[in-house]
MOPAC internal coordinates of N, CA, C and O (Angstrom, degrees):
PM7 1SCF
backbone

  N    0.0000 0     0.00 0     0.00 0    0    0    0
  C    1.4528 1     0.00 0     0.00 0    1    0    0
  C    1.5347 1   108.37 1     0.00 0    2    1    0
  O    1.2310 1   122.09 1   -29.28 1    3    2    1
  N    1.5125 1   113.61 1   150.72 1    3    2    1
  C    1.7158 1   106.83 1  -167.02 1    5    3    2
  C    1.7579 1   100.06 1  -108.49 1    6    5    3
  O    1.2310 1   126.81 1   -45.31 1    7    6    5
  N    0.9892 1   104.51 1   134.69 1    7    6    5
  C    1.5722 1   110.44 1   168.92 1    9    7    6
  C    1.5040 1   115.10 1    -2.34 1   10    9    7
  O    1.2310 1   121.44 1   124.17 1   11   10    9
  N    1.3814 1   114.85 1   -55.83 1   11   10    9
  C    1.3215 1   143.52 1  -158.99 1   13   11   10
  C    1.5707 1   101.25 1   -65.50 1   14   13   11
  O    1.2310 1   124.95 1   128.72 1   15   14   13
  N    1.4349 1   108.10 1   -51.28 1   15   14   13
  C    2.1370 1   127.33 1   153.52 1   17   15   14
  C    0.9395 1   110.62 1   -43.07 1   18   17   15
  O    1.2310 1   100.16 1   134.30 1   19   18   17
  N    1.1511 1   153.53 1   -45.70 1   19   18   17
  C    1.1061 1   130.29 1   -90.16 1   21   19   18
  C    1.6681 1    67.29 1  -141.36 1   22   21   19
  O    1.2310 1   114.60 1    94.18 1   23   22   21
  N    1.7615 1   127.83 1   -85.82 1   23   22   21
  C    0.9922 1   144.45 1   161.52 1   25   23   22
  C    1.9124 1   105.79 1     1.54 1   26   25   23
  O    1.2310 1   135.32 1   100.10 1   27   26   25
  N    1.2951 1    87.95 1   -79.90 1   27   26   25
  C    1.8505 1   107.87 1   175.65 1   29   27   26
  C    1.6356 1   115.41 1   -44.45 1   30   29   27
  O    1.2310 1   118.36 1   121.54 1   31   30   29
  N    1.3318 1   120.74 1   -58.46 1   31   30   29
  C    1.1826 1   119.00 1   162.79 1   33   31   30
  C    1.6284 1   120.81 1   -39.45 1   34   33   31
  O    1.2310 1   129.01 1   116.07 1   35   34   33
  N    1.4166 1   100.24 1   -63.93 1   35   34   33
  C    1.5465 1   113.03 1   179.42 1   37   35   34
  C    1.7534 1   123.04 1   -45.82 1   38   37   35
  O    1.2310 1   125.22 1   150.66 1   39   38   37
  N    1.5752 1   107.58 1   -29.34 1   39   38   37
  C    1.4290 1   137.51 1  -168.79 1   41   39   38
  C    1.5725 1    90.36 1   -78.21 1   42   41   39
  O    1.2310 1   124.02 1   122.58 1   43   42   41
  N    1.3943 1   109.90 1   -57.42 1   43   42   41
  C    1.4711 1   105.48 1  -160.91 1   45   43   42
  C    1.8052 1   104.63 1   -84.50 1   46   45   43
  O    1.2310 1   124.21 1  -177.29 1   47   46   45
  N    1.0059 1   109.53 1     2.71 1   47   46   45
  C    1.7506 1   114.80 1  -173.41 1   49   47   46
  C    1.6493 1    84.55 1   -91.33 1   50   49   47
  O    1.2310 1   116.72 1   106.89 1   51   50   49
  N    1.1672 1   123.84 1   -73.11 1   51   50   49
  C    1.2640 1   130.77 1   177.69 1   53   51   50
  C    1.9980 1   106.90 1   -24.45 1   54   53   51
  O    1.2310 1   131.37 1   125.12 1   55   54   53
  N    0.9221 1    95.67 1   -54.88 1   55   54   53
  C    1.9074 1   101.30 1  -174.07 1   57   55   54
  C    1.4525 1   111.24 1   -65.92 1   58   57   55
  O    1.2310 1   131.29 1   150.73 1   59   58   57
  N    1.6669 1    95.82 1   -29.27 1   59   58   57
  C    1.8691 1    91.30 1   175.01 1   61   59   58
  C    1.0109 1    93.73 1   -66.17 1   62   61   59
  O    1.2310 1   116.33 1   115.11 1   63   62   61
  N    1.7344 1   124.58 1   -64.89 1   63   62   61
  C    1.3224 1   109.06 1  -131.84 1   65   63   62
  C    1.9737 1    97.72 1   -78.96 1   66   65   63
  O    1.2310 1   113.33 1   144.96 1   67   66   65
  N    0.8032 1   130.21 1   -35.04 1   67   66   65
  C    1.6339 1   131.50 1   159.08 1   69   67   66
  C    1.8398 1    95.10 1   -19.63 1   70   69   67
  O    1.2310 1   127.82 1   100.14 1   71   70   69
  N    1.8868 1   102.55 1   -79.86 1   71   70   69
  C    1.6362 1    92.93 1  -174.17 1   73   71   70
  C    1.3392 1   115.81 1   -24.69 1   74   73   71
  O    1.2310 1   118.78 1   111.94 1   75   74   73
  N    1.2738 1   119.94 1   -68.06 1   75   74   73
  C    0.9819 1   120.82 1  -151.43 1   77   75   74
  C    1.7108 1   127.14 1   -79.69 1   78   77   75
  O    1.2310 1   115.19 1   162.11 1   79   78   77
  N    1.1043 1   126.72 1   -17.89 1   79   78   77
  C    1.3708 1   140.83 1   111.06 1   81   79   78
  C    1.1750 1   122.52 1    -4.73 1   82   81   79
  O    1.2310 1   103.97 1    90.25 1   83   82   81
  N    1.5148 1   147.14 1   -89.75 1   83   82   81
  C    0.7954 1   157.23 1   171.54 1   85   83   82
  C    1.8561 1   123.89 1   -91.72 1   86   85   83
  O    1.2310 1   124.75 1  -166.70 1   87   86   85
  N    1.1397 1   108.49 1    13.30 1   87   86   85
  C    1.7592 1   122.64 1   149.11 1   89   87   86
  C    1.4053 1   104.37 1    62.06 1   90   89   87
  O    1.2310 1   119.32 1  -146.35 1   91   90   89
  N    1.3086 1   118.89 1    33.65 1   91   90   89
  C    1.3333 1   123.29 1   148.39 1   93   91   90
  C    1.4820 1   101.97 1   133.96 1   94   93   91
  O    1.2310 1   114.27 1   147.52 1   95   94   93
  N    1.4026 1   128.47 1   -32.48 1   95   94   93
  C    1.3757 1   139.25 1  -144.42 1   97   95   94
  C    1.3289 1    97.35 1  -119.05 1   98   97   95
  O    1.2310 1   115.80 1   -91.29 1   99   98   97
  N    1.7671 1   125.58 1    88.71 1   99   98   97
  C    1.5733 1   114.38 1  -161.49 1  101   99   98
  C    1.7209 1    88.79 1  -113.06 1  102  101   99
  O    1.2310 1   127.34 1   -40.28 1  103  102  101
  N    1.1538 1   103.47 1   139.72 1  103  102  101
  C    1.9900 1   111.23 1  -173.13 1  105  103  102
  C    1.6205 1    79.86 1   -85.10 1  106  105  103
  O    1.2310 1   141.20 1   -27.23 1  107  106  105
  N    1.6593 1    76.45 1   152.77 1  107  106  105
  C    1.7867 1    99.06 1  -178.29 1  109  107  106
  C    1.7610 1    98.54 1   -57.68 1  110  109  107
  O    1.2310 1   116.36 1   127.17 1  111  110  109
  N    1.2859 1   124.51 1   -52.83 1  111  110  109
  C    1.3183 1   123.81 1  -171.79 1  113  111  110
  C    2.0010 1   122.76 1   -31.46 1  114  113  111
  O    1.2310 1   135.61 1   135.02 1  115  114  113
  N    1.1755 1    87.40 1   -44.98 1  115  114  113
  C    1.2802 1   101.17 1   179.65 1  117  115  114
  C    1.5813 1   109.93 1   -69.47 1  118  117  115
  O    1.2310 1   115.47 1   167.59 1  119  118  117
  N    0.9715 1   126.20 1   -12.41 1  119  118  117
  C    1.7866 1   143.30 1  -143.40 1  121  119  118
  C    1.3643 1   106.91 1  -106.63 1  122  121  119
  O    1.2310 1   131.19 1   128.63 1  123  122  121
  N    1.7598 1    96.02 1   -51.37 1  123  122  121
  C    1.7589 1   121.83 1   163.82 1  125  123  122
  C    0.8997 1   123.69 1   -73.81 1  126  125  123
  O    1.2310 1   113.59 1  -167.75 1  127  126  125
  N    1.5136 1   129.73 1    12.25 1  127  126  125
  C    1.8741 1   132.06 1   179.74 1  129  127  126
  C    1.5201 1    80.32 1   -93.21 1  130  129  127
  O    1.2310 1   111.65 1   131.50 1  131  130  129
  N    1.3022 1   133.34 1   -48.50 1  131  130  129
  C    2.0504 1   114.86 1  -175.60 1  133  131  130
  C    1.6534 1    89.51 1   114.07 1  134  133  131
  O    1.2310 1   131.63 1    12.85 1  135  134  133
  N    1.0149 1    95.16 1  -167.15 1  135  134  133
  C    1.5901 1   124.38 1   147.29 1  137  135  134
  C    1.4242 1   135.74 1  -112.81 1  138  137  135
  O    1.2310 1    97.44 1   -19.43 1  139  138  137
  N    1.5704 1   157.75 1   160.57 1  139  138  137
  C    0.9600 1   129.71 1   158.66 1  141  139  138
  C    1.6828 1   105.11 1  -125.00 1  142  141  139
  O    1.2310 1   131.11 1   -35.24 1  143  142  141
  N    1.4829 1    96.17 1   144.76 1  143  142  141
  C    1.6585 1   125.79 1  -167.91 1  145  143  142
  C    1.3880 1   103.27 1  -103.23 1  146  145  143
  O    1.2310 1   103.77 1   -38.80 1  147  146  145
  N    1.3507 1   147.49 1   141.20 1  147  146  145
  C    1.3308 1   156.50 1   134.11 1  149  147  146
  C    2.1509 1    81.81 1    53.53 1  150  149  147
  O    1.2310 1   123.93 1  -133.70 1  151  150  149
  N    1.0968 1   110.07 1    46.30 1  151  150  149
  C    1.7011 1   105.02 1   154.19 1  153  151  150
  C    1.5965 1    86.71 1    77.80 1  154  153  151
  O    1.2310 1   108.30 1  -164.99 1  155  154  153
  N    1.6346 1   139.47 1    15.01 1  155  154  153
  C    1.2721 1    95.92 1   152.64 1  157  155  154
  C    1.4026 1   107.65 1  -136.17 1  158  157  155
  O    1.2310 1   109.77 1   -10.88 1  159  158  157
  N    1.1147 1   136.79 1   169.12 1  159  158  157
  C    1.1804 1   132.73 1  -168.34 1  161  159  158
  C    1.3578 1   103.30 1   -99.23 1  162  161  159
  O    1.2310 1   120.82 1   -20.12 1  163  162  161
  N    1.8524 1   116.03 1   159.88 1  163  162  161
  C    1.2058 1   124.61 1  -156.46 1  165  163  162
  C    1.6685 1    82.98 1  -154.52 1  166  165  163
  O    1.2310 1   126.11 1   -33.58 1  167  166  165
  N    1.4747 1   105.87 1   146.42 1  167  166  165
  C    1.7377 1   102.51 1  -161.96 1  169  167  166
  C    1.5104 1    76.81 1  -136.87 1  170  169  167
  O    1.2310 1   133.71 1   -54.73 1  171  170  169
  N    1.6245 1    91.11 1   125.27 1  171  170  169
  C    1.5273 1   116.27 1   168.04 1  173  171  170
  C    1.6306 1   111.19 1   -74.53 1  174  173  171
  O    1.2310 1   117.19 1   151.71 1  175  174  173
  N    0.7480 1   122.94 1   -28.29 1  175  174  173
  C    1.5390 1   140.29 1  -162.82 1  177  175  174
  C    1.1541 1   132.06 1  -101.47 1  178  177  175
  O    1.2310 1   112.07 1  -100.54 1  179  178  177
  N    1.1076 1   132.56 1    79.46 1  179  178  177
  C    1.9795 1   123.63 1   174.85 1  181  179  178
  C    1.1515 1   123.01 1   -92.70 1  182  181  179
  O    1.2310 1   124.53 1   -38.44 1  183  182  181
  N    1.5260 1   108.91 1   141.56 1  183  182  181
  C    1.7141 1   106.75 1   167.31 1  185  183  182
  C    1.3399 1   137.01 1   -53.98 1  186  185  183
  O    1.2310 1   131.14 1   136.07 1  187  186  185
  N    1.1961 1    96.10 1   -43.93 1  187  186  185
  C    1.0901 1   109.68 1   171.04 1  189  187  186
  C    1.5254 1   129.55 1   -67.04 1  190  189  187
  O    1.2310 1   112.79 1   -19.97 1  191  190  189
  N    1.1513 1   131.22 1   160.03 1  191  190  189
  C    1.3707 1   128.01 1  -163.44 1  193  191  190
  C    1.5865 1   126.80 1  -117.90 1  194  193  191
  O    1.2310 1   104.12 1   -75.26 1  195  194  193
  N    1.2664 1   146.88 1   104.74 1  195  194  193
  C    1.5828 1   163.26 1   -88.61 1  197  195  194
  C    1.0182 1   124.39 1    88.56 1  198  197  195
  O    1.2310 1   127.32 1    27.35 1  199  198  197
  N    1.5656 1   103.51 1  -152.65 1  199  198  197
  C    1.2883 1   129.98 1   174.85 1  201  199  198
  C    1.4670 1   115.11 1   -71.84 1  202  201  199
  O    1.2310 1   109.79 1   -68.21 1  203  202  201
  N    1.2988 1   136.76 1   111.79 1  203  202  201
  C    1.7140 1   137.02 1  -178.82 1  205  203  202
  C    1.8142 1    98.40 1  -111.41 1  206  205  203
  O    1.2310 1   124.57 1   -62.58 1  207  206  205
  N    1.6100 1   108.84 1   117.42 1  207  206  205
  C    1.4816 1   113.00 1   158.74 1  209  207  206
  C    1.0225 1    94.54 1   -96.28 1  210  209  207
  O    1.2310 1   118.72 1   -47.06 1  211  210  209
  N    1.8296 1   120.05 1   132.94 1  211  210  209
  C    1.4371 1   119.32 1   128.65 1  213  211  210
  C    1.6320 1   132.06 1   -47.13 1  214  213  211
  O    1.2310 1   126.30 1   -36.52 1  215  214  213
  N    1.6096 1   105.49 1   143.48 1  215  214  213
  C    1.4377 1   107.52 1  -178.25 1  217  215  214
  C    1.2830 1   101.83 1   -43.61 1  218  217  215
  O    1.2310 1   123.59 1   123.32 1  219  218  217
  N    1.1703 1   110.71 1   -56.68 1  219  218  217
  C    2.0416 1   134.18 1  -159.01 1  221  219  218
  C    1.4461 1    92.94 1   -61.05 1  222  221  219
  O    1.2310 1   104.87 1   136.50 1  223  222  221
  N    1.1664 1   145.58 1   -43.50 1  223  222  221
  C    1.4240 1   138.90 1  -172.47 1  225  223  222
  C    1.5658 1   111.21 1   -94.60 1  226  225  223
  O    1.2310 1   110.09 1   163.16 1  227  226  225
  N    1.2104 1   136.21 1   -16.84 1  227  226  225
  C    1.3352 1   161.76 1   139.49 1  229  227  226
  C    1.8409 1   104.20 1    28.09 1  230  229  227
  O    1.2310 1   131.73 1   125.40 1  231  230  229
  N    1.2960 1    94.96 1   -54.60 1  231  230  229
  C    1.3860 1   112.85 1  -145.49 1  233  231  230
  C    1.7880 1    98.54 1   -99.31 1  234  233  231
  O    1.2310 1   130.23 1   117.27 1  235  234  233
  N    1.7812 1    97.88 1   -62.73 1  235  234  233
  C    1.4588 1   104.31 1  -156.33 1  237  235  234
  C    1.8312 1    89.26 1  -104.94 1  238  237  235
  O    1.2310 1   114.53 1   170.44 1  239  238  237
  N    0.7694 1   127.97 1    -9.56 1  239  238  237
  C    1.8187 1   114.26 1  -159.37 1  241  239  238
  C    1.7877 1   111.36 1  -124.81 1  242  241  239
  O    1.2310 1   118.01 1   -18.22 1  243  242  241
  N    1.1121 1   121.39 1   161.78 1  243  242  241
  C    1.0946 1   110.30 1  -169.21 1  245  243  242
  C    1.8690 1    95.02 1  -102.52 1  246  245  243
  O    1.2310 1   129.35 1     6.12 1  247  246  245
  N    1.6543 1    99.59 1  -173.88 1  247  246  245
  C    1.2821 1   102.87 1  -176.74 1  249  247  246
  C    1.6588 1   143.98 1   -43.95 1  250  249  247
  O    1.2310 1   112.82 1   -67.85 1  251  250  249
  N    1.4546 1   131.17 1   112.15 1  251  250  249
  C    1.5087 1   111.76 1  -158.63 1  253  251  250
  C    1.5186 1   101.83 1  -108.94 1  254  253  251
  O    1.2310 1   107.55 1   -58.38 1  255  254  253
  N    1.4866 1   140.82 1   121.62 1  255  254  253
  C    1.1050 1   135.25 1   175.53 1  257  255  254
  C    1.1950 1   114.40 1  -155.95 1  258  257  255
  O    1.2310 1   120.18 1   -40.71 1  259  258  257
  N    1.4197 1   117.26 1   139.29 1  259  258  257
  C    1.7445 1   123.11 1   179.43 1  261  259  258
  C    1.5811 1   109.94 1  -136.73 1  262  261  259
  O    1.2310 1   125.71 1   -62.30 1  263  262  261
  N    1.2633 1   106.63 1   117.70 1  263  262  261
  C    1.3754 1   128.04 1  -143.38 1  265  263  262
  C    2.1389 1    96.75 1  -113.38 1  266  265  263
  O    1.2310 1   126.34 1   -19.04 1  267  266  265
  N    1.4357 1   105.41 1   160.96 1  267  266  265
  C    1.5504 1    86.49 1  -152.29 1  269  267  266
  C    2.0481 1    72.68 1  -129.71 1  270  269  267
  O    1.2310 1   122.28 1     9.19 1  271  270  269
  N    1.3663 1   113.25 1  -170.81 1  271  270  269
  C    1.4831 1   106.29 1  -177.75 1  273  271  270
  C    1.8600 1    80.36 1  -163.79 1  274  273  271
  O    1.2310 1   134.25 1   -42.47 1  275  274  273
  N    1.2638 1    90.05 1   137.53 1  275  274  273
  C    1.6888 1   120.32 1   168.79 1  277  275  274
  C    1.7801 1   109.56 1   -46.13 1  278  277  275
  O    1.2310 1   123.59 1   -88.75 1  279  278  277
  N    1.0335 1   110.72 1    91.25 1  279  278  277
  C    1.7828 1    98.04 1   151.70 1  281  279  278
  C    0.7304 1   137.81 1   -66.63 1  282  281  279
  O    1.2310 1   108.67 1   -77.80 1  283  282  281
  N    1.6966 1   138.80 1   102.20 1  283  282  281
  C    1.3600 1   128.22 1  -177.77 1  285  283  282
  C    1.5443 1   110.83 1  -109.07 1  286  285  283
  O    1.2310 1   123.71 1   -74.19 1  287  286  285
  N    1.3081 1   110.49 1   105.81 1  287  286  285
  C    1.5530 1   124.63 1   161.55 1  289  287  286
  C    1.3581 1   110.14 1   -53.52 1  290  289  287
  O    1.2310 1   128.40 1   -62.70 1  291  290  289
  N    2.0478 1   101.42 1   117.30 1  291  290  289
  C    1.4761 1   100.93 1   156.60 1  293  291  290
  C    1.6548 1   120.75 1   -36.18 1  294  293  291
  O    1.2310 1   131.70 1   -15.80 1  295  294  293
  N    1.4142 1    95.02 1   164.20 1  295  294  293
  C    1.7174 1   100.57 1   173.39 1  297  295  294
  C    1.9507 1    95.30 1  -116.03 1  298  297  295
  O    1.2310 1   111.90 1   -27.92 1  299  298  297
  N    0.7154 1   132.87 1   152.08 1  299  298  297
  C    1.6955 1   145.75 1  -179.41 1  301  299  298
  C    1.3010 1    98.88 1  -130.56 1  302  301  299
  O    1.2310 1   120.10 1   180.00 1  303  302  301

């Protein structure tokens, strides 16, 4: 598996286990802790809004980002 796998896998293991934790509705905060790889951390998540390369994917991998969207509860 290439760095680039390995990272991505790890990213999306991270989002399950988040889902499931918090039952569908994961706050950006939690989103912005990253993951950490061989002791360094790698952040799934940017504030900012586009395209986000990780440093760690920089080189060999293409773009990694998981993006969160506002819930707004009707009011009754």
């Amino acid at each position: 598996m290439s760095f680039d796998e390995v990272v991505r896998a790890a990213a999306i293991a991270e989002v399950r286990q988040l889902r499931d934790r918090f039952g569908g509705r994961i706050p950006s905060a939690s989103l912005a802790e990253g993951i950490v790889l061989h002791g360094e951390r790698i952040p799934i998540r940017n504030q900012q809004k586009g395209i986000f390369e990780s440093a760690a994917l920089a080189c060999d991998g293409a773009a990694l980002s998981i993006q969160t969207a506002l819930v707004c509860l009707a009011r009754t």
